[in-house]
Structures are given as structure tokens and as C-alpha cells.
Backbone as JSON, one array per atom type, in Angstrom:
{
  "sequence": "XXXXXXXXXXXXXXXXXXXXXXXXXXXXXXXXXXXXXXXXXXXXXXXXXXXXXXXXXXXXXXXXXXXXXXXXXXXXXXXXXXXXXXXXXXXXXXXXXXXXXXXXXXXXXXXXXXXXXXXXXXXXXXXXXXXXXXXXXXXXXXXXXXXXXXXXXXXXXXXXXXXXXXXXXXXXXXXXXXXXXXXXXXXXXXXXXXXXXXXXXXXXXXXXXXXXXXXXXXXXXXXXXXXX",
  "N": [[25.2, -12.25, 65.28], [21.8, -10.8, 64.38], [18.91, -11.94, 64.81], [15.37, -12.77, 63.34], [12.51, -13.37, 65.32], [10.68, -14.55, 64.89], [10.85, -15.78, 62.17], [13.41, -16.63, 61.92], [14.84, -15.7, 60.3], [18.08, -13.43, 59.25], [17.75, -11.71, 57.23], [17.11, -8.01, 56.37], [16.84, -7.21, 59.08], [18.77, -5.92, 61.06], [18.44, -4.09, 63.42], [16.3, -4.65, 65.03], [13.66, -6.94, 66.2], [12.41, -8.2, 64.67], [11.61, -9.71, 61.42], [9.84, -8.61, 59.62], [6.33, -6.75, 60.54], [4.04, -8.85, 59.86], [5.49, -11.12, 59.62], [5.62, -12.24, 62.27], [3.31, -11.99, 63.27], [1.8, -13.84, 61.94], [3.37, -16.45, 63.14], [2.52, -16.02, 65.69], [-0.23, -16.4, 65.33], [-0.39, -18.91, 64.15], [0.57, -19.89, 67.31], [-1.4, -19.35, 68.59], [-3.38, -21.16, 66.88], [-2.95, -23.67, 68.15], [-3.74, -23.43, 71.01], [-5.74, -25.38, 72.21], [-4.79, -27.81, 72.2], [-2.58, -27.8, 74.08], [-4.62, -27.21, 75.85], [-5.6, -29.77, 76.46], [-3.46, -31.11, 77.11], [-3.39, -30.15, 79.96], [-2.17, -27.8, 80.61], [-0.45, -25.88, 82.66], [2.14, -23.28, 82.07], [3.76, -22.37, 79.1], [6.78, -22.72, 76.68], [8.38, -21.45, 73.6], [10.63, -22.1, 71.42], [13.84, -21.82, 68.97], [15.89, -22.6, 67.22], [18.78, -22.95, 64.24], [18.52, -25.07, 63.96], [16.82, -26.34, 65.09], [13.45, -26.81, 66.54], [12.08, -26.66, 69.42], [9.19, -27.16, 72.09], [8.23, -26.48, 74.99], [6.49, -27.8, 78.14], [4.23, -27.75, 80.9], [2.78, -28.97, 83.06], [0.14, -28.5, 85.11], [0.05, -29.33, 88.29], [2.28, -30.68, 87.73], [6.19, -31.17, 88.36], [7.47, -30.9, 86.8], [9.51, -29.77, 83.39], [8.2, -30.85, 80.33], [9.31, -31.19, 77.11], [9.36, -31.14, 74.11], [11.02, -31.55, 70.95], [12.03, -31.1, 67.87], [13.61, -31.67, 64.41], [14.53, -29.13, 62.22], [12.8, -28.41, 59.39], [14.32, -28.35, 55.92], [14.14, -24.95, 54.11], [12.08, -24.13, 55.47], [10.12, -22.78, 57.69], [9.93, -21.65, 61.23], [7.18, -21.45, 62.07], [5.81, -23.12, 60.4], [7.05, -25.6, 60.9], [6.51, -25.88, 63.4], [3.82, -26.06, 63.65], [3.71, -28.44, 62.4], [4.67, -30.39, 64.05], [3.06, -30.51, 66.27], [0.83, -31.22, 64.87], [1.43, -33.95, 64.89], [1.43, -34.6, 67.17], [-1.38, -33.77, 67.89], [-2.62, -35.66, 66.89], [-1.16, -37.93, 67.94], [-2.81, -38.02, 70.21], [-5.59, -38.3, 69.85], [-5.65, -40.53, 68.65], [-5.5, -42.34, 70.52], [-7.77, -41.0, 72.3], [-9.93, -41.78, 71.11], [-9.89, -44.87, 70.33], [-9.66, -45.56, 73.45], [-11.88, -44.16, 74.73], [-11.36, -42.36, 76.74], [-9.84, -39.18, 78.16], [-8.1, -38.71, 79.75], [-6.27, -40.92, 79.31], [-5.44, -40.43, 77.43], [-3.45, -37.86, 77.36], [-1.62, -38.72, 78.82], [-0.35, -40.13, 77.22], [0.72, -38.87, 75.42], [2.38, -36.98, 76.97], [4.29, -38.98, 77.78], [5.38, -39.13, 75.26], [7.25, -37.18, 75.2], [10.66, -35.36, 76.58], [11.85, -35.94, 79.81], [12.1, -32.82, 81.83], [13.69, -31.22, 84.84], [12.56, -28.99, 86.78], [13.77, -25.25, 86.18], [14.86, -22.14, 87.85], [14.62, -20.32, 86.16], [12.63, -20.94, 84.77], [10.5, -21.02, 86.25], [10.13, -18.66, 87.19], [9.29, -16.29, 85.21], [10.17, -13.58, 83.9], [9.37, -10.55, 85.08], [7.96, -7.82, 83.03], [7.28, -4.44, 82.73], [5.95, -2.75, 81.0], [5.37, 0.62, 79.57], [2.82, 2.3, 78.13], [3.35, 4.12, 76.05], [3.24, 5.9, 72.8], [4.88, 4.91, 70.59], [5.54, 6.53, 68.52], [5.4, 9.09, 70.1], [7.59, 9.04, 70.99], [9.39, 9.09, 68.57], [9.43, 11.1, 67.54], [10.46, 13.34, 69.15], [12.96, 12.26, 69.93], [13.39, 10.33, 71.97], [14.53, 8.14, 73.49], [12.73, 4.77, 74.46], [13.6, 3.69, 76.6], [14.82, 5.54, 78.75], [12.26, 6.64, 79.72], [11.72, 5.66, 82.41], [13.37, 7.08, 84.05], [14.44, 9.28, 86.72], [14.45, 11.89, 86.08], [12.55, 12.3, 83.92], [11.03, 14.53, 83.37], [12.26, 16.83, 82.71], [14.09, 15.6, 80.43], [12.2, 15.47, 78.46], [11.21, 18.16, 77.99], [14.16, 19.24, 76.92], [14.17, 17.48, 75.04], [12.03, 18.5, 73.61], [12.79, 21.46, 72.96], [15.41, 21.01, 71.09], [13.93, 19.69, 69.26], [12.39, 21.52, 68.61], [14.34, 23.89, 67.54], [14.64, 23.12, 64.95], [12.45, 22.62, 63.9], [10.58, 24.4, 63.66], [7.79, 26.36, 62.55], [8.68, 28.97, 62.01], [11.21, 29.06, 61.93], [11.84, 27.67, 59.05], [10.78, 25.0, 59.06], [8.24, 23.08, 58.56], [5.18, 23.44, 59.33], [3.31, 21.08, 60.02], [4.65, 18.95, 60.67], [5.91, 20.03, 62.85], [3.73, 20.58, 64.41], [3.15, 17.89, 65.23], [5.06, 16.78, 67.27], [4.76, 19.22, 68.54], [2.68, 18.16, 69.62], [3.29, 15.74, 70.6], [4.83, 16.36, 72.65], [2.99, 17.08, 74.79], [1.9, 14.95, 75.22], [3.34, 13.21, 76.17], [4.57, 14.6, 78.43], [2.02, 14.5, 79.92], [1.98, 12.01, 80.59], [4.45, 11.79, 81.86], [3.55, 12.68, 84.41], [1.55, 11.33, 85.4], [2.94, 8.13, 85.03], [1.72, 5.06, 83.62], [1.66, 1.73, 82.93], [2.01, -1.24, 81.31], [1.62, -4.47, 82.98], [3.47, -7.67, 82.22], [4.43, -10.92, 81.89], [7.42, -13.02, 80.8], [9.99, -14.71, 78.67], [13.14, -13.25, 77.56], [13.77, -14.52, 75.37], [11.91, -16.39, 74.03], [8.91, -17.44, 73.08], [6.07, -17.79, 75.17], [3.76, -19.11, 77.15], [0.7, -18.64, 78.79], [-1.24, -20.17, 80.87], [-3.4, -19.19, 82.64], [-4.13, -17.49, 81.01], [-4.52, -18.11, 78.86], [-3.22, -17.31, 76.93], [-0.25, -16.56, 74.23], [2.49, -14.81, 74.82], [4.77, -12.74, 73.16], [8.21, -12.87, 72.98], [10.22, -11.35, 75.43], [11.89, -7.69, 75.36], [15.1, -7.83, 75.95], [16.44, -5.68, 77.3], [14.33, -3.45, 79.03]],
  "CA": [[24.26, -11.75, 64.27], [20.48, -10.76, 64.77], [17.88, -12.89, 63.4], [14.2, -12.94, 63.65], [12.58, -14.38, 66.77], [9.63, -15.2, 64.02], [10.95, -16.74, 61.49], [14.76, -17.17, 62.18], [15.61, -15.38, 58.94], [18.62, -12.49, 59.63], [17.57, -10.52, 56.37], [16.4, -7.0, 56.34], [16.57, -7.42, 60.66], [19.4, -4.83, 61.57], [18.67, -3.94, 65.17], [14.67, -5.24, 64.72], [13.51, -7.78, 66.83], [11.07, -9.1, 63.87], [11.6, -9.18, 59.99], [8.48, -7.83, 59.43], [5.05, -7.29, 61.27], [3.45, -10.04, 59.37], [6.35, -12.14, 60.2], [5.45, -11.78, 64.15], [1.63, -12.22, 63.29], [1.93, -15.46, 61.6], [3.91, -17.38, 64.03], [1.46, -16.05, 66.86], [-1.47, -17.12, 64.96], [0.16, -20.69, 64.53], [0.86, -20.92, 68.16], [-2.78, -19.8, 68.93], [-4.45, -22.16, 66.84], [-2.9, -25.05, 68.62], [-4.24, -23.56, 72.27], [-6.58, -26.25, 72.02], [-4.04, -28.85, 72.23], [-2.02, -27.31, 75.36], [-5.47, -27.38, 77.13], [-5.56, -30.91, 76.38], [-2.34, -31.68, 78.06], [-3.31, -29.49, 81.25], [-0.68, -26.49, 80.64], [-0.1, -24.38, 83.26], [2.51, -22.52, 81.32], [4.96, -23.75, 77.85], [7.36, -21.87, 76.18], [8.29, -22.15, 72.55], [11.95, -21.08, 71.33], [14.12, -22.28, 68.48], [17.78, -22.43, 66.6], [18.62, -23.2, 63.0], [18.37, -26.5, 63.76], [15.48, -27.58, 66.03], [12.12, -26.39, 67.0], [11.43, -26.96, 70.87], [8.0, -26.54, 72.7], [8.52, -27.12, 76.6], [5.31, -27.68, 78.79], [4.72, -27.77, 82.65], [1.4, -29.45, 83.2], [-0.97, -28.49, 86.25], [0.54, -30.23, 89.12], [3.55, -31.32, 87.29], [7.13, -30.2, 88.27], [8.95, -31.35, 85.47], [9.23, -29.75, 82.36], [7.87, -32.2, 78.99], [9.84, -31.18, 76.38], [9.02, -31.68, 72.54], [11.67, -31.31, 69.88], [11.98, -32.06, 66.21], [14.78, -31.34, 63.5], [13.76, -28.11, 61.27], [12.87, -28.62, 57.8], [14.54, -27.65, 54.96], [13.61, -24.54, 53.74], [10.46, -24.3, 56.32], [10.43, -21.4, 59.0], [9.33, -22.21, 62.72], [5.8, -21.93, 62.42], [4.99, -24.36, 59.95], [7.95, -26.76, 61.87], [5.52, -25.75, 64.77], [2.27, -26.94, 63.05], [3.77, -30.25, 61.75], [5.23, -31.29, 65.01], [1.97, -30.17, 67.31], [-0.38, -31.75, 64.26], [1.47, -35.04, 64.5], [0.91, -34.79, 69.03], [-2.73, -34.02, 68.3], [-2.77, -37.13, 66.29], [-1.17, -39.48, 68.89], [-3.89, -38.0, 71.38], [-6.84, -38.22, 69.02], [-6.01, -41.87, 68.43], [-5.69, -43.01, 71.75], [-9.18, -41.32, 72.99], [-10.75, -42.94, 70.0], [-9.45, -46.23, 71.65], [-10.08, -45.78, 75.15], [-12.76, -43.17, 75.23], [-10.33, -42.0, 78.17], [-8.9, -38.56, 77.53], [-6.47, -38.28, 80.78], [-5.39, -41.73, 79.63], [-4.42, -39.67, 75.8], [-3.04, -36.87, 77.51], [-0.79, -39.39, 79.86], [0.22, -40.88, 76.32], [1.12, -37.55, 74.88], [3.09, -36.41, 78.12], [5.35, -39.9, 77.65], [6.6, -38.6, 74.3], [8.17, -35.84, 75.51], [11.68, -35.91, 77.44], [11.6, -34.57, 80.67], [13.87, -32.1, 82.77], [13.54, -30.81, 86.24], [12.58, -26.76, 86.54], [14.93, -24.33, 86.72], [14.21, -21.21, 88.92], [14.38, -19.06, 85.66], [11.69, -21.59, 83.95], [9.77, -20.84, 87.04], [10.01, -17.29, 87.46], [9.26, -15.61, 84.06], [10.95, -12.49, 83.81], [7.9, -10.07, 84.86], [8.0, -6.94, 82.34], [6.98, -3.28, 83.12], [5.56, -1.76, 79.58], [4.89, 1.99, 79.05], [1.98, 2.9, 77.82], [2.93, 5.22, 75.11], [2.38, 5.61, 71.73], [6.22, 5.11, 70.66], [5.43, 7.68, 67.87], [5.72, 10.06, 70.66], [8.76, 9.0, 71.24], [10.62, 8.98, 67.78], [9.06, 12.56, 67.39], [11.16, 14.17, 70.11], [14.28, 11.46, 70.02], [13.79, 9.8, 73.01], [14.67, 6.33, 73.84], [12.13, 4.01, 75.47], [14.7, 3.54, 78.21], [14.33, 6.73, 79.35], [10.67, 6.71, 80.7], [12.42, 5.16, 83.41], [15.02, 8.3, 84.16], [13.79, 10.53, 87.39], [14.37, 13.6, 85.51], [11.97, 11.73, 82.67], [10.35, 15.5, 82.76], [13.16, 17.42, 81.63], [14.45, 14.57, 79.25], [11.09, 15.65, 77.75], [11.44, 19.43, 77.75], [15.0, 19.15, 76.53], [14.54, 17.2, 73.62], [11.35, 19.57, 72.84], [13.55, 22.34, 72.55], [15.9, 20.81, 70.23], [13.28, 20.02, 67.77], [12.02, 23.24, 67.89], [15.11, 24.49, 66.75], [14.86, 22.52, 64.14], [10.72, 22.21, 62.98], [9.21, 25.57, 63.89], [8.04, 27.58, 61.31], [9.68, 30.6, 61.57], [13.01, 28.78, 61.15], [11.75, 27.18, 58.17], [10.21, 24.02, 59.13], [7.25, 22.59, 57.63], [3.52, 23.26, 60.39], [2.61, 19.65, 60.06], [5.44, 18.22, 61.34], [6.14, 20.64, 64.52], [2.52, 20.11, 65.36], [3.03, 16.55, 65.7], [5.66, 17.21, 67.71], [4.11, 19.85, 70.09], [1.82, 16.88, 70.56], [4.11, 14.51, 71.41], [5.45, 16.62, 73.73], [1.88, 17.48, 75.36], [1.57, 13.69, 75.81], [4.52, 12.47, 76.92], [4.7, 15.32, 79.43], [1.14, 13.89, 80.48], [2.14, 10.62, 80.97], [5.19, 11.79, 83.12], [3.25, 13.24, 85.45], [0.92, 10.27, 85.99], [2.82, 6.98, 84.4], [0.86, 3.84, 83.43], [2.21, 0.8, 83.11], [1.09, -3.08, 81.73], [2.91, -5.79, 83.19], [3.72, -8.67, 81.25], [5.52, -12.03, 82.41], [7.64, -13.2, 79.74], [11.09, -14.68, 78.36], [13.82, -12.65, 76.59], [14.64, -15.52, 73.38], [11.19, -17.41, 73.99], [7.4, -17.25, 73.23], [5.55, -17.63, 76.43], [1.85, -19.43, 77.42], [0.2, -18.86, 80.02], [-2.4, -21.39, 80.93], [-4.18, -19.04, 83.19], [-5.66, -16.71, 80.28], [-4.48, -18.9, 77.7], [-2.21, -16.54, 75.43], [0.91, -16.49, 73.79], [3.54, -13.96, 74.59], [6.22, -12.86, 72.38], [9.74, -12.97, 73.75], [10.28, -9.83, 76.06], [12.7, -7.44, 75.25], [15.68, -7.73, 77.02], [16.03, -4.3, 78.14], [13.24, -2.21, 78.66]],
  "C": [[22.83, -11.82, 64.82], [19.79, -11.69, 64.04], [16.5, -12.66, 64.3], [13.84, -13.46, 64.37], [11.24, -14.64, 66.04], [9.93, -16.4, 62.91], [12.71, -16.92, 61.59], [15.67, -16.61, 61.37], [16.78, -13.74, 59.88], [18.94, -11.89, 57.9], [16.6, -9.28, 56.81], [15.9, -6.99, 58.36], [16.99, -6.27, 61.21], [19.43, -4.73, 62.84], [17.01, -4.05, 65.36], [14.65, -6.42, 65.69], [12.75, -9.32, 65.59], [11.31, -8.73, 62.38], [10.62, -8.31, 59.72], [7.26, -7.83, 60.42], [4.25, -8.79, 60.87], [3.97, -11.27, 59.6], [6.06, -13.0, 61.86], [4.11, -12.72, 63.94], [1.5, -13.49, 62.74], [2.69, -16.31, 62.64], [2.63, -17.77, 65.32], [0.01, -16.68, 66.38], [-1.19, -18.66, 64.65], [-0.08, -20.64, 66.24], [-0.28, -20.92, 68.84], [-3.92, -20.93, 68.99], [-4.21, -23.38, 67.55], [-2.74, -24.41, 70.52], [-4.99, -24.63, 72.47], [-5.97, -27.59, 72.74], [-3.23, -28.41, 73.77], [-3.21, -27.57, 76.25], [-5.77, -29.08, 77.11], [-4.57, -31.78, 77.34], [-2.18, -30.67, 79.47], [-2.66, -28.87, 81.35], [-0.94, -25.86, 81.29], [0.62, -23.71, 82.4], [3.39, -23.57, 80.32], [5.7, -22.31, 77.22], [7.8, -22.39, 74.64], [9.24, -21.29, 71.79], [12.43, -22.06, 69.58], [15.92, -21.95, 68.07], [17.56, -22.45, 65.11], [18.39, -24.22, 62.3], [17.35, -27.26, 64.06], [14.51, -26.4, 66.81], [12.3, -27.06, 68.41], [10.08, -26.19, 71.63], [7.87, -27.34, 74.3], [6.94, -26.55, 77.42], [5.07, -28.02, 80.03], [3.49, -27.47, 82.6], [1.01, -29.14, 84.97], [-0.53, -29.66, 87.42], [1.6, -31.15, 89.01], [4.65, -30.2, 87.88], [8.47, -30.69, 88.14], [8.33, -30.78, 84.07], [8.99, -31.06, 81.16], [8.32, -31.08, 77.89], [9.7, -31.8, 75.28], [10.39, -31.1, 71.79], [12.07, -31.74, 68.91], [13.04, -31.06, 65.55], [14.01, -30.25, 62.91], [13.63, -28.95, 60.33], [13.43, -27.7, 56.87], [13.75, -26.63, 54.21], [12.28, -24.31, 54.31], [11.27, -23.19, 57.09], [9.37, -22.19, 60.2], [7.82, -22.13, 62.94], [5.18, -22.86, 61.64], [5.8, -25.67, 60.44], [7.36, -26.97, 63.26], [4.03, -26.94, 64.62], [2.62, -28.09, 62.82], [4.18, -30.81, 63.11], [3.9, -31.16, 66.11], [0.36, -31.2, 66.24], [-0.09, -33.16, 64.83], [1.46, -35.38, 66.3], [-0.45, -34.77, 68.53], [-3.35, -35.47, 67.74], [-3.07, -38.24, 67.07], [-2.46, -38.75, 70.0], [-5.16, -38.39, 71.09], [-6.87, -39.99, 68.91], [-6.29, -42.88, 69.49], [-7.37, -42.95, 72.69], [-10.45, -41.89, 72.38], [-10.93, -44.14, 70.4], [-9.74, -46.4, 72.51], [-11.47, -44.97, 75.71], [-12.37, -42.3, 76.54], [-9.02, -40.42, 77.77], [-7.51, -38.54, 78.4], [-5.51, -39.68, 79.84], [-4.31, -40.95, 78.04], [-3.28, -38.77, 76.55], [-1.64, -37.73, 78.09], [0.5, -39.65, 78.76], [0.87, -39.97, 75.85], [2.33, -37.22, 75.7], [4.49, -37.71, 77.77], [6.23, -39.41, 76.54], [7.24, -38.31, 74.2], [9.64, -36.38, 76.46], [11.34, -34.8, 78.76], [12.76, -34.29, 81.59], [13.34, -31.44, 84.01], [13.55, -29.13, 85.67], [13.27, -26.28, 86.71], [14.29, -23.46, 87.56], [13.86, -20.19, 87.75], [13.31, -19.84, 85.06], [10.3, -21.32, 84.47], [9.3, -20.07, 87.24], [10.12, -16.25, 86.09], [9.25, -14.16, 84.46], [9.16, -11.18, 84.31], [8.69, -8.25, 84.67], [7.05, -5.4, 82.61], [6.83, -1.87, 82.0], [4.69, -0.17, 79.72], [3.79, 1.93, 78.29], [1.9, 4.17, 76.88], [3.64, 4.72, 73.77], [4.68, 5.6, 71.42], [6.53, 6.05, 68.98], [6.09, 8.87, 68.29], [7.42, 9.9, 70.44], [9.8, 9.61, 70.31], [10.11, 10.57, 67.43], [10.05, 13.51, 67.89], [12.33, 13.34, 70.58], [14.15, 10.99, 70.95], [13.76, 8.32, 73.1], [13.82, 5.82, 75.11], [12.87, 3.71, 76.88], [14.74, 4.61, 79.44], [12.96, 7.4, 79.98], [11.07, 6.39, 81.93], [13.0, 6.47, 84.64], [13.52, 8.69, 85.72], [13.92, 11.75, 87.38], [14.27, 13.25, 83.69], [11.41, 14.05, 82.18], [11.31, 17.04, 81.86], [13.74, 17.01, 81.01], [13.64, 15.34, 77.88], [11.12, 17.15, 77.24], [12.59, 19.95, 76.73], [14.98, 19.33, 74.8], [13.39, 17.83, 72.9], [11.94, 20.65, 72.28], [14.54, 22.3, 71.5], [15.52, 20.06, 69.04], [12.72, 20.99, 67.21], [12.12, 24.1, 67.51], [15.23, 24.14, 65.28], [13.22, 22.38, 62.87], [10.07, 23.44, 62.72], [9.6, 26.12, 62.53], [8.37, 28.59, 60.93], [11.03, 30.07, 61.85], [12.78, 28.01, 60.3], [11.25, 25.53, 57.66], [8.9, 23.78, 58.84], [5.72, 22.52, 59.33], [3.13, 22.09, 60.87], [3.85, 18.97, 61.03], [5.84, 18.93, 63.1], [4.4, 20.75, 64.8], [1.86, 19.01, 65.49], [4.0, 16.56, 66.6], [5.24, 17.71, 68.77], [3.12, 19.03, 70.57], [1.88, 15.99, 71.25], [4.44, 15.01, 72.79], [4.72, 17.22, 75.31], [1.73, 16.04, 76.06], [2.63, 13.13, 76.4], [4.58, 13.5, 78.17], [3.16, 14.89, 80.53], [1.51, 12.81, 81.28], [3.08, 10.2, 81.96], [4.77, 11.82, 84.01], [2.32, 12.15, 86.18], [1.05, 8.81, 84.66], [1.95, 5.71, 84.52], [1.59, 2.69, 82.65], [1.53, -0.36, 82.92], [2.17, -3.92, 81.89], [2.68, -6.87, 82.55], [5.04, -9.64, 81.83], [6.03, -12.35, 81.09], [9.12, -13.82, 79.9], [12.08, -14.09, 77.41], [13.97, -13.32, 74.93], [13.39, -16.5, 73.63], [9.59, -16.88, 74.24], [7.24, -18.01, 74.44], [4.26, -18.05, 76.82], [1.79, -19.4, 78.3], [-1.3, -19.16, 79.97], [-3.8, -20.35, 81.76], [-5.08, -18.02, 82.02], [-5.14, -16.8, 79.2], [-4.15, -17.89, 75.99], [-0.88, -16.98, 75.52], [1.35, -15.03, 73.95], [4.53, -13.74, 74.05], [7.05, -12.41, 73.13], [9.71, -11.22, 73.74], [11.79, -8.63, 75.62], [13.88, -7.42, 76.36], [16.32, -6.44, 78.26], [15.12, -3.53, 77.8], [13.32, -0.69, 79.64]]
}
């Protein structure tokens, strides 16, 4: 069964990656506000996954090479970003109390790092999947039927031609189709035929079933699709 890679819920999902947009946007704005705290504990990169049962937030500190591993039970009735916030409030805590104490933040951060359990890297922990995103509007796409997969193809330009032709059996106005809609359409098919001819491309490191930090420009990535 599918379920949300936001909030965990498998209502209203289907073949969705995300219940809703807002669903998505709340989690990410949780795992933003606690950048703060990752730069605290020297993160090169952390990843931040879950089940039905347990929140985990795995971190791989700046000259460390061992993952530190956090994980706490869900809560009843709670979704993963406020099981996020309570388990990251109650780390900034133990760090906050310790440099209160010592005036010594490495020695907080040291204290923080003990909490955690730790596991040796894997090679895939190491090597985040690096992603190869299109650059188009995926409007175009559902305009003229084509599947994101297919930007890919090396006969992307008659993919494109193709499936123009068999909406234009279908939209133009002298077979009874409605102006507005076949001249969104002949647009799509203006741009996507653009974009064949000179693709563009943002790359993106990432994991398929796991949000993603990277320490060097200190964002969160949402879990990559697994085929693109």
C-alpha cells in the first residue's frame, strides 16, 4: 500500500507521492526550522525517514564516519512532523543545558552526539542517489499525454509530434473542440519541442523513501522519486 512520505497517512494517496501539497510543505517547514540545530552538531549531511512506528533522524557529522542515529516511538495520533519537533526540541534542550553549564559548545554538541546510537556508513548512505530533473512545466506534459519518463527516449522529438497529432484529432476546432483548450496544447507542444532540442536539466542528490540535508547549502530534500 502507498502512503504519504509527509505524513504517513494512505488516504486520498492512490499513485501520489504526497496527500496533499500542504501535507509536503509542513513537514519541510518543520525540518527547516530545526537547521539551526544540525549546524550545531556539525552536519555534513542527515537524512530523516519514518514507519508507523518510529521516527528516525540519522546524522554524519564533519569528520565523522559513523552515522548518529536518533529514534523515538511515534505518538498516538501525531504525524511525523510534530514526532519530529518533539524529539529535535527535547536534543536542543540537552545541548542548551550543557552550554549553559560549561560555556563550552563542542563540549554540548559531544553530549548530544552520545545520545544517539551509532552505525558504520553504508556505500548507499554515502553516495546519495544523484537525480537528473527536467525542467518542464509538467502541465506540458499532461496536455499532450506524455509521461515524464519519456524526456529521456532518443526519439523524445517524435514522442512529441505523435502525441500532438492525437490531440489534435481530438481538440481542434473544426472537429468540435473547444479554442482554449487546443491552444494550450499547441503550446505545449511549441515548448516541449523547444526543450527537446536544447534539454536542461537540475541535478539533485537525494534518497528514494528519505528526506535528505545537505550541510553544504543547508536544505532539506524531499525523497527522490524512484524512477525518473
Amino acid at each position: 500500500m502507498n502512503f504519504c512520505l509527509s505524513c504517513g497517512s494512505a488516504n486520498n494517496i492512490d499513485n501520489r507521492r504526497y496527500c496533499s501539497v500542504k501535507c509536503r510543505q509542513n513537514l519541510r517547514q518543520k525540518l527547516n526550522m530545526k537547521s539551526g540545530f544540525l549546524l550545531a552538531l556539525n552536519t555534513r549531511y542527515a537524512t530523516f525517514y519514518f514507519s508507523d512506528k518510529v521516527i528516525v533522524l540519522d546524522i554524519v557529522p564533519y569528520g565523522m564516519k559513523e552515522i548518529f542515529r536518533y529514534s523515538v516511538q511515534r505518538k498516538e495520533n501525531s504525524n511525523p512532523a510534530a514526532d519530529f519537533n518533539i524529539m529535535t526540541n527535547k536534543l536542543g534542550e540537552e545541548w542548551w543545558s550543557v552550554t549553559k553549564r560549561t560555556n563550552r559548545n563542542y563540549m554540548a554538541t559531544q553530549h548530544v552526539l552520545k545520545l544517539a546510537s551509532r552505525h558504520a556508513i553504508s556505500d548507499r548512505m554515502q553516495r546519495p542517489r544523484l537525480l537528473k530533473i527536467p525542467t518542464v512545466k509538467m502541465e506540458f506534459l499532461h496536455c499532450l499525454e506524455i509521461k515524464k519518463t519519456e524526456l529521456g527516449s532518443h526519439e523524445l522529438n517524435l514522442i512529441i509530434k505523435n502525441a500532438y497529432r492525437k490531440q489534435v484529432k481530438i481538440h481542434h476546432p473544426d472537429l468540435g473542440g473547444k479554442a482554449a483548450n487546443f491552444r494550450m496544447i499547441h503550446n505545449a507542444y511549441k515548448q516541449l519541442l523547444r526543450w527537446a532540442d536544447n534539454p536542461v536539466y537540475v541535478h539533485r542528490r537525494g534518497f528514494p523513501d528519505k528526506w535528505y540535508y545537505n550541510g553544504e547549502n543547508k536544505k532539506w530534500v524531499q525523497p527522490t522519486p524512484l524512477h525518473e
